[in-house]
N, C-alpha and C positions, 0 to 999 in steps of 0.2 A: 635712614635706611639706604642701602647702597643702590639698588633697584632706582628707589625714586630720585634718589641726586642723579641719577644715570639719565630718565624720563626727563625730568625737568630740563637739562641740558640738549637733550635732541629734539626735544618736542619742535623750539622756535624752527629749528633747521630743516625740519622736514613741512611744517607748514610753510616756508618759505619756499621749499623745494618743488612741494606739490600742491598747494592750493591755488595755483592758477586756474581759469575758468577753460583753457586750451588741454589741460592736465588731468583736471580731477572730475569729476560729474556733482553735482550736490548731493546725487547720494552717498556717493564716497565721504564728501567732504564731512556730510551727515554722522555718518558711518565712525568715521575717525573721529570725532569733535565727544561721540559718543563712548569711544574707547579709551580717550582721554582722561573722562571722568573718571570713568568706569576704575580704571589705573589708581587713580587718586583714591578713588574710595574702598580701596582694596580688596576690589571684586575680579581678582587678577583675571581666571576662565572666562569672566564674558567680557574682559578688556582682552583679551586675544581670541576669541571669536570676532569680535569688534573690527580689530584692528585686520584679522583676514578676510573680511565681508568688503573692506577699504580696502584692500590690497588685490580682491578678488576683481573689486569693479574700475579701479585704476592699479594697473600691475607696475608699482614703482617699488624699487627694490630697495629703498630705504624705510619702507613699511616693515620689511622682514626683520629688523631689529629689534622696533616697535614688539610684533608679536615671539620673539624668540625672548626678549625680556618679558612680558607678562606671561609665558608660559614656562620659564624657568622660578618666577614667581609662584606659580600654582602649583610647582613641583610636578607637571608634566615634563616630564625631561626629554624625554622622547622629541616630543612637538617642537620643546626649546632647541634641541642641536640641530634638529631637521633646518630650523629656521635661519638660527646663523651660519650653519655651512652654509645655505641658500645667499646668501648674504655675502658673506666673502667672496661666493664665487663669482657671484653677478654685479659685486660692487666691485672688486679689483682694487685697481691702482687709486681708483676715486676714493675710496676709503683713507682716512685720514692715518699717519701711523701709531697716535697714542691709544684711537676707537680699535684700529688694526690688531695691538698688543692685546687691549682689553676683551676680544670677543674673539680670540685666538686662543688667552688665558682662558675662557671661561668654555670654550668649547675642548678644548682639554681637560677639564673639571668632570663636563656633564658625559665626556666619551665612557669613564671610568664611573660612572649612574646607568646607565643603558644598557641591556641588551637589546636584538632585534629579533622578527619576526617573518620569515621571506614566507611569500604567499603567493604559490602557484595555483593558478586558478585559469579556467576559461577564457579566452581574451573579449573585453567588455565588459568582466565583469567587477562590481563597485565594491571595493574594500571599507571598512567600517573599522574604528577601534574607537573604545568607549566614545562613542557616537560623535565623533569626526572623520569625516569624509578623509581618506588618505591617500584619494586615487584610483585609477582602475586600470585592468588589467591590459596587458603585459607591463608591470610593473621595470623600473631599470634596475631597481634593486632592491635588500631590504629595507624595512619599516622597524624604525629605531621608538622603544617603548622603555619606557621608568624600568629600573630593577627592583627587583624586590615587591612589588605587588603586582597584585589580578590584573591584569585587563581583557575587556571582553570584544574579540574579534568576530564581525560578521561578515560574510562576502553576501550578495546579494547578484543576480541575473535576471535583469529587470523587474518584478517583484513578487520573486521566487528567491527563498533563503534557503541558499548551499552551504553553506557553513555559521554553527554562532557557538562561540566553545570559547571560555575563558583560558588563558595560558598567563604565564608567570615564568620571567627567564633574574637568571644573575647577571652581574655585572662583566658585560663582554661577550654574554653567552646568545647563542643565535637558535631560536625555533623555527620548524619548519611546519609549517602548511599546505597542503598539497589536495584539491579537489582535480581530480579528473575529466575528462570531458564523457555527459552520458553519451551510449550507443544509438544513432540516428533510428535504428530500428528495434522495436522492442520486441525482445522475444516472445512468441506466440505461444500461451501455457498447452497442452495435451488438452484434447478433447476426452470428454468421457468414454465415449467407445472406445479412445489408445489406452486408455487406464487397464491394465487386468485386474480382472475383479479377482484374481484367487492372489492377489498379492493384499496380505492383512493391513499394511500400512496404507492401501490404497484403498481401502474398502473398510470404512469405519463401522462403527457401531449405529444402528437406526438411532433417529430420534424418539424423543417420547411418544409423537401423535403416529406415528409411524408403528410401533410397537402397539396401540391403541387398535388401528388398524388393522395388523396382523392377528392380534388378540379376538378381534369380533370373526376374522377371517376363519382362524381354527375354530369354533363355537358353531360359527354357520356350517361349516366341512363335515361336520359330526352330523347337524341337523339333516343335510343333504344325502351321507351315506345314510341315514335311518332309514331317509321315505325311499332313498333307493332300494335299498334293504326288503324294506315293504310290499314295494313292488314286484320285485325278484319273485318272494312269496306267493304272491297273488298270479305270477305267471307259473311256478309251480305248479300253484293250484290248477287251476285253467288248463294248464300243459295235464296233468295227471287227469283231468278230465275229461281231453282231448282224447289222452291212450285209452282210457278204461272204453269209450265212444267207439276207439276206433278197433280197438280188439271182441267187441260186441259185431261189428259190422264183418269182422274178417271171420266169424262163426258164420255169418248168414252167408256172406257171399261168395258162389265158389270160382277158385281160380282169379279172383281181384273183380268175378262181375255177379254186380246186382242187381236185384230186383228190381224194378221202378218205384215199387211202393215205398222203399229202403229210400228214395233221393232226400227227404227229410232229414233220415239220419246222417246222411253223406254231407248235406250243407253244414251241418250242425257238427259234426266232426271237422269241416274246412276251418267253419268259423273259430272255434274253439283254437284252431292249431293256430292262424292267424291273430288271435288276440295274447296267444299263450306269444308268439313273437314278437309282438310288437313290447309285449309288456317284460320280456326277459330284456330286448334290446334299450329300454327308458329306463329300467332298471338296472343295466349293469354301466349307462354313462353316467345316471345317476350317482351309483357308489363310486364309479376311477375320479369322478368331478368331486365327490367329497372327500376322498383318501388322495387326491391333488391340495384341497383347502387346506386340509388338516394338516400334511406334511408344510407347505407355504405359510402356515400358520405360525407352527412350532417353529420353526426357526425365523423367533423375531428378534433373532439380534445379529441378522444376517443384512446383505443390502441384495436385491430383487435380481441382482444378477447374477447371485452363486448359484439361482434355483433355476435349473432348466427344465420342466415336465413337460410332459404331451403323452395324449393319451388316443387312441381309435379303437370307435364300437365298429363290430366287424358282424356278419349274418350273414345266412346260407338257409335251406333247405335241408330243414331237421338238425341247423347248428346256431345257434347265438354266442356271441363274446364281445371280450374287448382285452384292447392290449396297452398298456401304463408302462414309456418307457422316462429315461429321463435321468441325471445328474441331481442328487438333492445336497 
């Protein structure tokens, strides 16, 4: 396989290159010894995770070959030309001229597999493609991906996910990704009193328990104009008792004055007139307080601030009332 005649050929060169204890770290050396295998046993994706964990902790740019080959291997193609541009560029003249042809050829190859994926995003923040770190923001350019399949891109803002949306480009073709930066200040929604309540969109439908509410509200309104009702009557009565009292007393007495004997009846006409008042006035807040419930009642599929009532009991000397004004 071409791949591995390739592998077996660079392998000695780059252990010779970088496994000095001045060079490499033993976890690198770890690292790479591990990617080796990996290679061989053609588990290409984690022989180039491998080989850029070793490249990560000793940055020697003979490594990027390493991993441009098992990622051309894996048919990540993307990752493979990333790696040998990287390669050319920072090997130069050191690169030998038959490796020079060969990974020139084949970056020619893989240009014509790829499209890319430019990714505007916030500066800082971590670019993701099917779960390889590719950098973070401000990017210097695009981010070159396989043609012809899925891949799943994630930006990430310390560990807050802005972006995660699969894309899929052709060969040559460039997508674009573009998060914005949010507004430092967030806008402050309308308080309820800015809401007008006579706008329907702004003033929904009660809820159920709400409705439940309303419902007892009308039943009680009824109950309440009844006794008011009641009462009215009973000051009627009282009231009519008062007059018959006091048109008896206006026979006796002449010119508005009476007799002393007469003061009985004269209390008893006071009282009568005073109780006949008190009970017209309990009786007429009575009924505006229950033809208020009733009206607030019935419309329970309103919200509480369509309904404006107010009502005042009002009395005089030989007058009672009240007055019920109000928006329903």
């Amino acid at each position: 396989m071409r791949w591995t005649m390739i592998m077996v050929l660079v392998l000695p060169f780059l252990i010779t290159g970088t496994a000095s204890a001045d060079e490499v770290s033993e976890k690198a050396k770890t690292a790479f010894s591990e990617g080796r295998e990996l290679f061989k046993a053609n588990d290409f994706k984690n022989a180039a995770d491998a080989f850029r964990l070793a490249h990560k902790l000793s940055p020697n740019w003979k490594l990027l070959y390493n991993i441009g080959q098992s990622e051309a291997a894996a048919k990540r193609y993307g990752l493979a030309l990333e790696a040998f541009e990287r390669y050319l560029a920072r090997g130069g003249d050191e690169i030998r001229g038959e490796r020079q042809k060969e990974v020139l050829e084949e970056v020619d190859r893989l240009r014509r597999m790829v499209g890319s994926v430019e990714v505007t995003v916030p500066s800082g923040c971590l670019i993701i493609i099917d779960d390889v770190e590719r950098g973070r923001a401000p990017l210097s350019g695009s981010l070159m991906i396989s043609a012809g399949v899925e891949h799943r891109v994630v930006v990430k803002k310390v560990d807050e996910i802005l972006v995660d949306r699969i894309v899929r480009v052709s060969g040559g073709q460039r997508t674009t990704i573009e998060v914005k930066n949010k507004p430092s200040v967030e806008p402050v929604p309308d308080s309820p009193e800015e809401k007008s309540a006579e706008d329907p969109e702004e003033a929904g439908p009660l809820d159920e328990e709400s409705r439940k509410e309303r419902s007892n509200l009308w039943k009680a309104g009824w109950a309440v104009t009844a006794v008011g009702g009641a009462v009215l009557i009973g000051g009627g009565i009282v009231g009519g008792t008062m007059l018959s009292a006091d048109s008896d007393l206006v026979k006796k007495c002449d010119d508005g004055v009476c007799d002393p004997q007469d003061q009985d009846a004269l209390d008893k006409r006071d009282n009568l007139a005073l109780t006949a008042d008190v009970l017209y006035v309990v009786g007429g807040v009575a009924v505006v307080a229950g033809v208020v419930m009733i009206i607030v009642g019935a419309k329970n599929g309103e919200k509480e601030e369509d309904i404006d009532v107010a009502f005042a009991p009002s009395a005089g000397p030989g007058f009672v009332g009240a007055a019920l004004k109000g928006r329903f």
